[in-house]
C-alpha positions as CSV (number, residue, x, y, z in Angstrom):
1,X,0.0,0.0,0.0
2,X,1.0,3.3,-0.7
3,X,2.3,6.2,1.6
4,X,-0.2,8.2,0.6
5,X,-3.2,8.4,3.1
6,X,-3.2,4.5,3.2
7,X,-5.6,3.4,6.0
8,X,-5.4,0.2,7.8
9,X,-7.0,-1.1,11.4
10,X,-4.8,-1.6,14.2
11,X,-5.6,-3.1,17.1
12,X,-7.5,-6.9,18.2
13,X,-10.9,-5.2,18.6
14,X,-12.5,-2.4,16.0
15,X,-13.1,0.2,18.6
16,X,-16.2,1.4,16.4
17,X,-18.2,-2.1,17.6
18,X,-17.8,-0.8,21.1
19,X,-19.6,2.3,20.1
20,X,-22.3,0.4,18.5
21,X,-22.6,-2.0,21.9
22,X,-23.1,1.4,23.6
23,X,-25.3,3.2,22.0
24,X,-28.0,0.2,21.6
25,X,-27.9,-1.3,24.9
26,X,-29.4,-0.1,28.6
27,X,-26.9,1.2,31.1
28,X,-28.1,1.3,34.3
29,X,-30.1,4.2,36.1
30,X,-27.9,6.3,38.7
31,X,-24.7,6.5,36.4
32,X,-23.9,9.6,35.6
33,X,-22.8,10.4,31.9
34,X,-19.2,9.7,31.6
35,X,-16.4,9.3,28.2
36,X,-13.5,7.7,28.5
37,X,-10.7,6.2,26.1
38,X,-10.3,2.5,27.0
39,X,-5.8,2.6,26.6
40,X,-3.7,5.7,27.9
41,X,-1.5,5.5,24.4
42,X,-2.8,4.2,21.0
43,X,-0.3,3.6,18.2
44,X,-0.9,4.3,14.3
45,X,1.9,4.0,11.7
46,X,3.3,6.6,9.5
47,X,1.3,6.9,6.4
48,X,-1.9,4.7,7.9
49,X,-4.7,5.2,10.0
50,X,-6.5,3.6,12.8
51,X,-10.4,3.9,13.6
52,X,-11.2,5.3,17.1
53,X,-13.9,6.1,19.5
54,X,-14.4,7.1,23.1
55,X,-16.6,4.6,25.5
56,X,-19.4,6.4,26.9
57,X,-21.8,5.5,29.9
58,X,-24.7,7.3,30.9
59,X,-28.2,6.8,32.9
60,X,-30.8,5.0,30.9
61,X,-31.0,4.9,27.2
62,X,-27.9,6.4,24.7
63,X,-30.3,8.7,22.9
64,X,-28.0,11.3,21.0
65,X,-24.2,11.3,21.1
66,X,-22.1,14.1,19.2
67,X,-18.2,14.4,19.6
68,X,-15.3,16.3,17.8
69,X,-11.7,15.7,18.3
70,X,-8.7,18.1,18.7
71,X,-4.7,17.0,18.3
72,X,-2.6,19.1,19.7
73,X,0.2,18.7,17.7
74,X,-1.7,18.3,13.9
75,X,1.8,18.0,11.8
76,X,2.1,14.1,13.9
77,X,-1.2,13.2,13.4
78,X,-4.7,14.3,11.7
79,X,-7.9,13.6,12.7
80,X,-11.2,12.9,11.3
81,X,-15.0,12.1,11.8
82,X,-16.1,8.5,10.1
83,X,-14.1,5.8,9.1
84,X,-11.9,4.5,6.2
85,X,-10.1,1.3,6.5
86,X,-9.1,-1.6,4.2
87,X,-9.4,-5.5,4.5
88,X,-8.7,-8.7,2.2
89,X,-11.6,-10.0,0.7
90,X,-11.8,-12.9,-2.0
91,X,-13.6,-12.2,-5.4
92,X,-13.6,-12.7,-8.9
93,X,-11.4,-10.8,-11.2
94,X,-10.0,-10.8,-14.2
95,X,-6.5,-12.2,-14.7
96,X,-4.6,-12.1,-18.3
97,X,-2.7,-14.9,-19.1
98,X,0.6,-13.9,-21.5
99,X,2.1,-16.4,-24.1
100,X,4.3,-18.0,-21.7
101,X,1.5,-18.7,-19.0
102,X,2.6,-15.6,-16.7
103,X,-0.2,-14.4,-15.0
104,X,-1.0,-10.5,-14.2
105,X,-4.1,-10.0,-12.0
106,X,-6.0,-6.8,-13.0
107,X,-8.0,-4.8,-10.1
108,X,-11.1,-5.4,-12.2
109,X,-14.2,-7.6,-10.6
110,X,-15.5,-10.0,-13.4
111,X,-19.6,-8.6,-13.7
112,X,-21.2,-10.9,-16.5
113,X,-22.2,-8.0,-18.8
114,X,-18.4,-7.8,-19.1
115,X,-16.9,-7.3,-22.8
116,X,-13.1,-7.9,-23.2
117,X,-10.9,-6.3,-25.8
118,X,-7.8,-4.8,-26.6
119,X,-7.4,-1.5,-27.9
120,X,-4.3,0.8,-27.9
121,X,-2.0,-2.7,-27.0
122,X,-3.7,-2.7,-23.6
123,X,-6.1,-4.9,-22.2
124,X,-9.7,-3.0,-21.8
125,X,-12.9,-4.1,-19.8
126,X,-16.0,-2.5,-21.3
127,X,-13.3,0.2,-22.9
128,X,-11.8,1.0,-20.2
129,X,-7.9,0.4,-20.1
130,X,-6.7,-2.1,-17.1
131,X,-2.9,-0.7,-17.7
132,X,-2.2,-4.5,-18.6
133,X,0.0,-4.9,-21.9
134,X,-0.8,-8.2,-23.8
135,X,2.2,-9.8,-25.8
136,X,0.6,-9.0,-28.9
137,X,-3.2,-7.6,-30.0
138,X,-4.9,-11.1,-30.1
139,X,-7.8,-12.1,-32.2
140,X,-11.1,-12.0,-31.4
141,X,-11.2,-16.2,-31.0
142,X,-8.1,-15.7,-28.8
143,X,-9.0,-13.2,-26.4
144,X,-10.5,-15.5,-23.8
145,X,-8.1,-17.8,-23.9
146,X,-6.0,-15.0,-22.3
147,X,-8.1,-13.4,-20.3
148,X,-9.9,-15.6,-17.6
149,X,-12.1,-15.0,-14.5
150,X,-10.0,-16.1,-10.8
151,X,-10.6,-16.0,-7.6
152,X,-8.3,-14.2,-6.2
153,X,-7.4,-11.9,-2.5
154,X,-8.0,-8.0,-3.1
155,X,-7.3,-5.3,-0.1
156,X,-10.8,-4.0,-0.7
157,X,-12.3,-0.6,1.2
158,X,-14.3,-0.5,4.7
159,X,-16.5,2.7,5.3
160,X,-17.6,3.0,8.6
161,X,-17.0,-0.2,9.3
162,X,-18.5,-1.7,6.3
163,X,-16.4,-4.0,4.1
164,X,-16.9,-3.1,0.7
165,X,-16.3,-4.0,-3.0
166,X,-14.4,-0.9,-4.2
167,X,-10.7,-2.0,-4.2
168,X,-8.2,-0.2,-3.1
169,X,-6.0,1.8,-5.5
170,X,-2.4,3.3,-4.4
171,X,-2.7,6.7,-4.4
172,X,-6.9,6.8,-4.5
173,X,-8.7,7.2,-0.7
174,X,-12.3,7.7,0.1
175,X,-13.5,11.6,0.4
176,X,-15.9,12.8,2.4
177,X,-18.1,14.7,0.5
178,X,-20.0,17.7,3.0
179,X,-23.3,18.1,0.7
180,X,-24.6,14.7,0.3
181,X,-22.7,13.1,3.4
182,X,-21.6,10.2,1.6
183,X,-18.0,8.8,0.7
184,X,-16.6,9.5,-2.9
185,X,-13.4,7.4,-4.6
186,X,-12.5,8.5,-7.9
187,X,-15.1,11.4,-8.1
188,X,-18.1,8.5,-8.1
189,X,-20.2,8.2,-5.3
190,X,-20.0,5.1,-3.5
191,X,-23.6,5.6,-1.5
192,X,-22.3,4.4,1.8
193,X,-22.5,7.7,4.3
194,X,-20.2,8.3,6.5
195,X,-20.8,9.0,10.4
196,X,-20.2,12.9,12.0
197,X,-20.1,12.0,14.9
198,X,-18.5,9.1,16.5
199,X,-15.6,7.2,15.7
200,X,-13.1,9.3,14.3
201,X,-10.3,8.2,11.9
202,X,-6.4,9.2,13.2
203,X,-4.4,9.0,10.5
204,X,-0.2,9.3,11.3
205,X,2.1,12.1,9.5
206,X,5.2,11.6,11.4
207,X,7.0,9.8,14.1
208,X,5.8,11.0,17.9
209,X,3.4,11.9,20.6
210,X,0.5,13.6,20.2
211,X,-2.5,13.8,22.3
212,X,-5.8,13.8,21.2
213,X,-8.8,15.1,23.2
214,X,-12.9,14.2,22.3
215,X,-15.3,16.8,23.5
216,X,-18.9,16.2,23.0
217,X,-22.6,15.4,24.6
218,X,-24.1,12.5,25.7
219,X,-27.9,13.1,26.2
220,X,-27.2,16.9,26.2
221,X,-24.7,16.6,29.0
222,X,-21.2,17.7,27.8
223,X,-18.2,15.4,28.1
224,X,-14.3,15.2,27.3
225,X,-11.7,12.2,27.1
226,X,-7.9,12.5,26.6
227,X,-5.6,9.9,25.4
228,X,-2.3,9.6,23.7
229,X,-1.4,9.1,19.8
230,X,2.2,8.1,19.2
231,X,2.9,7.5,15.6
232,X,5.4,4.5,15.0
233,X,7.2,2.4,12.8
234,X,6.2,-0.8,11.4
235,X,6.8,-3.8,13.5
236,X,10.0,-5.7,12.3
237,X,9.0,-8.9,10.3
238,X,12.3,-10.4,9.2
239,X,16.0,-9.8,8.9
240,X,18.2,-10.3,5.7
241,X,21.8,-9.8,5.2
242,X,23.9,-9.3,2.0
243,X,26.4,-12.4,3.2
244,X,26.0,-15.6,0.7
245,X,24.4,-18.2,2.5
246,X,24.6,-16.0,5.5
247,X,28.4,-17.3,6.1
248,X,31.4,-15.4,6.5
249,X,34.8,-15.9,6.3
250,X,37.5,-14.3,8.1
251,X,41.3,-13.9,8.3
252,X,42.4,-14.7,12.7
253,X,43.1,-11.2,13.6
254,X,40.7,-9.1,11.3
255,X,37.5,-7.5,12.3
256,X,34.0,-7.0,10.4
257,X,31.3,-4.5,11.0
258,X,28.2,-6.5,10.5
259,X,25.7,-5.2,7.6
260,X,21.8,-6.2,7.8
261,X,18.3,-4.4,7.0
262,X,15.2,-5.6,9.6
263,X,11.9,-5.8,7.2
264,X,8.3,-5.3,8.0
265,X,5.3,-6.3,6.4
266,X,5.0,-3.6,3.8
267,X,7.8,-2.4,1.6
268,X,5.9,0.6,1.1
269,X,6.1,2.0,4.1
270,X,9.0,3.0,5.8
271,X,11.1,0.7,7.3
272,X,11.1,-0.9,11.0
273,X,13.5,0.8,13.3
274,X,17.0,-1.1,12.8
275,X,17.9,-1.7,16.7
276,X,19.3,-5.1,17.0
277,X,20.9,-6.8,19.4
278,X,24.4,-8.9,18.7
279,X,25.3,-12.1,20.4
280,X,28.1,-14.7,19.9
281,X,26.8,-18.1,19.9
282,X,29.6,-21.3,19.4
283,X,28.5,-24.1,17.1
284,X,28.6,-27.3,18.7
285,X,32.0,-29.3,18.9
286,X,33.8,-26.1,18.4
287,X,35.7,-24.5,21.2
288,X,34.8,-20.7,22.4
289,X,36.5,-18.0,22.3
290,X,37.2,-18.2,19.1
291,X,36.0,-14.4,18.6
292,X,34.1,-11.7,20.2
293,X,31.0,-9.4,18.8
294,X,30.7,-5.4,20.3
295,X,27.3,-4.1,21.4
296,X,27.4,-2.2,17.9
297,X,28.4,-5.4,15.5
298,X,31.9,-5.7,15.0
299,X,33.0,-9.1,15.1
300,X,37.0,-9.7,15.7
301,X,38.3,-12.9,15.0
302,X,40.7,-14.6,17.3
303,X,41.5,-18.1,16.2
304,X,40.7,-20.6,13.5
305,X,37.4,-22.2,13.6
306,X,33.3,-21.7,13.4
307,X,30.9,-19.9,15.4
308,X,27.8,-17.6,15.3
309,X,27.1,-14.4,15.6
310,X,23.1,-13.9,16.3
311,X,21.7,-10.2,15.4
312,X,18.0,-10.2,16.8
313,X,15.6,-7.2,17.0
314,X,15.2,-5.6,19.8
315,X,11.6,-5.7,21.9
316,X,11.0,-2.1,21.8
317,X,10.8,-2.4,18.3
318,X,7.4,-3.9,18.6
319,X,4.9,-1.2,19.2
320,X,1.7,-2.9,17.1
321,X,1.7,-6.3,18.1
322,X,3.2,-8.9,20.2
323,X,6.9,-9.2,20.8
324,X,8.3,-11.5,18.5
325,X,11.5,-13.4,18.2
326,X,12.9,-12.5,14.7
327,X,16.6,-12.8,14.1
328,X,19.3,-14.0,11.8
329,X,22.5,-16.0,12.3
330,X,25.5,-15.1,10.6
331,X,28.2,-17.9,10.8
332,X,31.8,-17.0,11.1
333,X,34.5,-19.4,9.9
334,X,38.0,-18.0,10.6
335,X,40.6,-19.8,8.4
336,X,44.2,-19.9,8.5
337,X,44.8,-17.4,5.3
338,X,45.8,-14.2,5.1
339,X,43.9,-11.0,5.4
340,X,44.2,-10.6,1.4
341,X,43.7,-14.7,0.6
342,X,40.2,-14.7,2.1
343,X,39.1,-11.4,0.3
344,X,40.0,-12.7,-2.6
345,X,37.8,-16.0,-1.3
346,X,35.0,-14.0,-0.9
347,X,35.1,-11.7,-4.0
348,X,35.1,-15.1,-5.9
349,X,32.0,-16.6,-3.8
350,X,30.0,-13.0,-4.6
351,X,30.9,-13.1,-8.4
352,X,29.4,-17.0,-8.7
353,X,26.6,-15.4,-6.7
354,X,25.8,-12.6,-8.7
355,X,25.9,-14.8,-12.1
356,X,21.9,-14.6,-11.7
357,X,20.1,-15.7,-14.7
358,X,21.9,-16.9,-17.9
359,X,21.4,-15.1,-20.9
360,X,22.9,-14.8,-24.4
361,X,23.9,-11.1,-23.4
362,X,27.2,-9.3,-23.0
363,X,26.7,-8.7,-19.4
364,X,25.6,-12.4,-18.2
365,X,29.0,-13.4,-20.4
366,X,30.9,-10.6,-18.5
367,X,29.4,-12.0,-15.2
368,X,30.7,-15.5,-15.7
369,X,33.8,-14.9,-16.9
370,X,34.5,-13.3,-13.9
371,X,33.1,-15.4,-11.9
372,X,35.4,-17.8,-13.5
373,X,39.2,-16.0,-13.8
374,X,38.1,-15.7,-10.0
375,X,37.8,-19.2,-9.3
376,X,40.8,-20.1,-11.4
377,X,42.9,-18.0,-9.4
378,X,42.4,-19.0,-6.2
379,X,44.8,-21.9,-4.5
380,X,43.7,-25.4,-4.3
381,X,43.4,-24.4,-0.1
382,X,41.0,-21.7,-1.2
383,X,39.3,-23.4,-3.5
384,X,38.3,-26.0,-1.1
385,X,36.1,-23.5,0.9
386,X,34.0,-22.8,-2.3
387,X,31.3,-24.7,-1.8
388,X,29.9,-27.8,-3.8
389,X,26.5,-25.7,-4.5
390,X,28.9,-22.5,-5.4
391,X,30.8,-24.3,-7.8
392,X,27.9,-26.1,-9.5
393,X,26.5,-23.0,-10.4
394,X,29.5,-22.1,-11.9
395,X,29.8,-24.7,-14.0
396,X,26.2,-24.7,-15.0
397,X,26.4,-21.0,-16.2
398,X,29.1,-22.0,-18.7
399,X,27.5,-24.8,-19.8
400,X,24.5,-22.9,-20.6
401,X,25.7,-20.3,-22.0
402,X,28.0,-22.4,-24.7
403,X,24.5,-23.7,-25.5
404,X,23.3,-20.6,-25.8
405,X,26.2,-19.2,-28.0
406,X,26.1,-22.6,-30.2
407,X,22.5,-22.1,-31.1
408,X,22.9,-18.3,-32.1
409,X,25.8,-19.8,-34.2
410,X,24.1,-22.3,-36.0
């Protein structure tokens, strides 16, 4: 999803049922009206939303409720009345179907008035364009042979609440249109209304605390309720490093500043905050203290052998959901070649690595050859650390791109 005023729900209950629960059901006589937020500190991610409401309690019957909400600090967070939100949903849409069975889904639900064509090289739906390129303009007969109806998982749009079919488009959110009181996406009326009064939507701008305050009336009897908004990053989902096979080797005596990137859910948003912590873990029938890792990743390596260095994100990265154990080992072997011996060692295993695909181009030839003179000038001792996986790749790139080069020849 896109940065742009993206809205998801955060939280394990959709504070807008509570409201609902409220507002329809008998509290009992003596109480006197009160409004309360039910968590000091609610967290929203940058660039998304959450939907929130006040509980309220009040003598009798919930006849008429009105709020409106204030931030006091409006370039964290904004604020407004009714609710947005997105969900997955399954449905039917159209997917076209290239000439080497690749798929593309399109964000268009299958109706069965639908006509199918191609005009301007892109795939249309009753004339309108779905961005989709075919490989060529097919005929008539051929058309639905490439174009076919699947059931597939769209992030679809909730409006007050209400899960919808209008799917959600980066860069296209519902508006609140003031004279009919309904939602609009794409200037078309969608017909769902939205709500004035209670919840409100609190969308993040930027990273802090803000506090958020809900004046109002409950049964013409005025009320107020404070919490806290602190806008956060996402919660870290993974951890990848840039190290082949997530091995290392070292020279005894050298040092290396770890490198790694923690991942959250959604590439499109920034990333999760990068605290890590760094521990030194020895691989069974290998002796310790065979090197040490700082509290800010550099690993120094002391004597020949193996042993693992684990880099795991930190708790207080976790602001949206439960605390979970992600983390990545990085194993060390420390081998009894020079500083320069294993650098050369490891620009050979990152050329064999970076082969990629094999293609009758100048660049995948320049890749292997590389790869190769690398490999050829390494000692046998070297060579013996190259693994059998690393060197079968190798050997398959040249072998594939002789074929390659023998059919262009012939």
């Amino acid at each position: 999803m896109g940065k742009q005023k993206s809205f998801i729900i955060v939280g394990s209950t959709f504070l807008a049922l509570i409201v609902i629960v409220l507002l329809a059901s008998l509290i009992g006589s003596g109480k006197k009206s009160k409004c309360f937020f039910a968590a000091d500190t609610y967290y929203v991610l940058k660039g998304s939303s959450i939907d929130l409401a006040p509980e309220v309690t009040t003598a009798g019957r919930i006849k008429k409720c009105e709020f409106q909400y204030q931030l006091n600090k409006p370039n964290i967070a904004l604020v407004e009345s009714g609710t947005s939100s997105t969900t997955d949903k399954n449905m039917d849409c159209w997917v076209f179907l290239d000439s080497e069975s690749s798929e593309t889904i399109s964000d268009f639900r299958v109706d069965d008035s639908d006509v199918i064509t191609i005009e301007n090289h892109y795939w249309c739906v009753n004339g309108k364009s779905t961005g989709i390129m075919p490989d060529r303009d097919y005929s008539e007969d051929e058309i639905y042979e490439h174009a076919v109806v699947k059931n597939v998982v769209k992030s679809v749009w909730m409006l007050n609440g209400e899960e919808t079919n209008y799917i959600y488009k980066e860069g296209i959110t519902p508006v609140r249109d003031e004279a009919s009181g309904h939602w609009f996406l794409e200037g078309v009326d969608t017909g769902y209304v939205y709500d004035k009064s209670i919840p409100a939507t609190i969308e993040g701008i930027d990273y802090g605390e803000v506090e958020l305050t809900a004046t109002g009336t409950v049964n013409g009897k005025k009320v107020e309720a404070k919490t806290i908004i602190e806008v956060v990053h996402q919660d870290p989902k993974s951890i990848t490093t840039d190290y082949i096979n997530n091995t290392v080797y070292l020279a005894a005596d050298s040092t290396l500043t770890l490198s790694y990137f923690v991942q959250g859910n959604s590439s499109d948003l920034d990333a999760p905050l990068q605290d890590v912590t760094y521990t030194y873990s020895s691989i069974s029938g290998q002796p310790s203290g065979l090197g040490t890792v700082s509290d800010d990743g550099v690993v120094t390596a002391i004597k020949e052998g193996s042993f693992n260095v684990i880099i795991k994100a930190k708790s207080s990265s976790f602001r949206l959901g439960k605390v979970e154990n992600i983390e990545v080992r990085i194993r060390i072997n420390v081998i009894p070649h020079s500083k320069v011996e294993v650098e050369q060692l490891e620009k050979t295993r990152k050329a064999i690595n970076d082969i990629g695909r094999v293609a009758y181009t100048p660049e995948s030839k320049e890749k292997i050859d590389t790869a190769s003179d690398l490999y050829n000038s390494l000692s046998e001792e070297l060579k013996a650390y190259i693994t059998k996986q690393e060197k079968t790749t190798l050997d398959d790139a040249i072998e594939r791109y002789q074929k390659l080069e023998n059919q262009a020849n012939q």
